[in-house]
N, C-alpha and C positions, 0 to 999 in steps of 0.2 A: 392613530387612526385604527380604528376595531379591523380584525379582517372578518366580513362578513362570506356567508357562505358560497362558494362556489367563484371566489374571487382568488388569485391567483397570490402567492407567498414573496414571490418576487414579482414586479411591477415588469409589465410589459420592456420596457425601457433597459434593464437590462438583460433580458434575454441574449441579446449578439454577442455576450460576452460569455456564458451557460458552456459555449463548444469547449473553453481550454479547463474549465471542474476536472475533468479525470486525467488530463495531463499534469495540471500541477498535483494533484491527489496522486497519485502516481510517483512524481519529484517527492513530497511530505514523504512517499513510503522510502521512497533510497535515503531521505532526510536521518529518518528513525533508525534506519539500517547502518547508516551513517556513525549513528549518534551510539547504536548499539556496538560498533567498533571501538570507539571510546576506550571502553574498559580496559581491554590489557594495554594499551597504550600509556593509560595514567596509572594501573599494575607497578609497569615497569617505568614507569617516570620521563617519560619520553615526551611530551608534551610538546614540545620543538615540533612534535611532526604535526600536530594538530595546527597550529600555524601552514607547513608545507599542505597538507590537504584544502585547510582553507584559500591558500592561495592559490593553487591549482584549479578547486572551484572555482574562484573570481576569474580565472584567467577564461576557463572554459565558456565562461557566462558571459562575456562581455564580447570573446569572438562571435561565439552564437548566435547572439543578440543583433551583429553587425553581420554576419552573413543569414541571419532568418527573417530579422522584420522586413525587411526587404520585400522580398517575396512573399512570404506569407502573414504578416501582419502581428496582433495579437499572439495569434497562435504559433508565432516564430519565437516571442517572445518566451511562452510558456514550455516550447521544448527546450529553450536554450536552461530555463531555470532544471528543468529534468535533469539534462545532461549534464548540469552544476552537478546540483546531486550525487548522479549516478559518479562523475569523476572524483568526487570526496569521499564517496562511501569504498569505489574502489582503490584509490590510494589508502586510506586507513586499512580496511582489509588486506593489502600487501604486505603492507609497512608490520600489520599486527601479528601475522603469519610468522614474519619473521623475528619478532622480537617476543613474543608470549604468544605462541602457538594455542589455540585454541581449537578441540575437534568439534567442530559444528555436524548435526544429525544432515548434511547435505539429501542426505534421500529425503528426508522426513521433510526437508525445507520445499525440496520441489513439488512435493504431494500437495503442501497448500498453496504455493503458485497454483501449479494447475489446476486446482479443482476451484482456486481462487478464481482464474482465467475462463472457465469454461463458464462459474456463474454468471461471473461478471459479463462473459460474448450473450448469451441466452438473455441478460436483463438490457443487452445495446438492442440485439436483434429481433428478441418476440414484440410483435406489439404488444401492446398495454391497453387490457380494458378500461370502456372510457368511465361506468360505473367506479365511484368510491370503495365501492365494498369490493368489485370484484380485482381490481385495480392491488386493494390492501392482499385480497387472499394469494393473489398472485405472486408479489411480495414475500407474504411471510411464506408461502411454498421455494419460491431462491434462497432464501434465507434457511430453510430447514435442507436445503436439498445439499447445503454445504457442507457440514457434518457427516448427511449420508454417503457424500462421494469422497469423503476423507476416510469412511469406514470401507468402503468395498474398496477403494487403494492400496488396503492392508494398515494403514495409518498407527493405526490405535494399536499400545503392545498390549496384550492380557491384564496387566494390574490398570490400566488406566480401562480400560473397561469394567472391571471389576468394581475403583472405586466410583466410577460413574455412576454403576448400576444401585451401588450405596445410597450414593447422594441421591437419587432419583426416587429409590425405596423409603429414603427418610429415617434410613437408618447410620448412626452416628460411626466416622471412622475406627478401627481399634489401634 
């Protein structure tokens, strides 16, 4: 079925489901962060715990599940998968602490949380022009405005500005 214009991408029908997109999107990010734990873990050959985290996820997920659909439906459902997540990513993260220590930029990580978070509250909370075009510019202005608030955070060290300003100029690395 062609989507002609001004007809919607997803069918009325499921919109009641649209509310848990940024909660499980949210779960996908502790997913990755998860996933990004990984590394020193199978470093040091420790794989065992990769099991122990997944089962801790399952465990977390299925209480969840049992104390959230309940009351809140759906959307019990889709915290519970977060809180999967979130308990796998931080058990791997313990476990990797200790076993092949890793110095993570922690400053530099919270800089793009928050300026992630603050896009992100601005594109729940402004309304959204109902115009196409004005709708896109509004868009790609959140989208640019994320970089700038990772810049004025202090974010960026000197040489990654530097090679930006390369890449930008069109002039090739040395």
């Amino acid at each position: 079925m062609p989507l002609l214009h001004g007809e919607p991408v997803i069918p009325p029908a499921y919109w009641v489901g649209l509310s848990i997109v940024p909660v499980v999107t949210l779960g996908y990010l502790f997913n990755g962060i998860y996933i990004n734990f990984l590394a020193p873990i199978t470093l040091a050959k420790r794989t065992d715990l990769v099991a122990v985290a997944t089962g801790i996820g399952a465990f977390v997920n299925v209480a969840a599940n049992f104390a959230l659909i309940g009351p809140y439906g759906i959307m019990g459902a889709a915290i519970a998968t977060l809180l999967a997540y979130m308990a796998m990513a931080l058990t791997l993260f313990i476990a990797s602490r200790r076993i092949y220590p890793i110095d993570y930029e922690y400053g530099r990580l919270m800089r793009i949380a928050l300026c992630g978070a603050i896009v992100s509250a601005i594109f729940i909370a402004a309304p959204r022009p109902l115009e196409l075009l004005r709708r896109t510019e509004f868009e790609l202005g959140l989208l640019a405005a994320f970089p700038i608030l990772l810049a004025l955070t202090g974010f960026f060290h000197a040489d990654e500005l530097a090679g930006a300003a390369r890449l930008l100029s069109g002039r090739r690395p040395s």
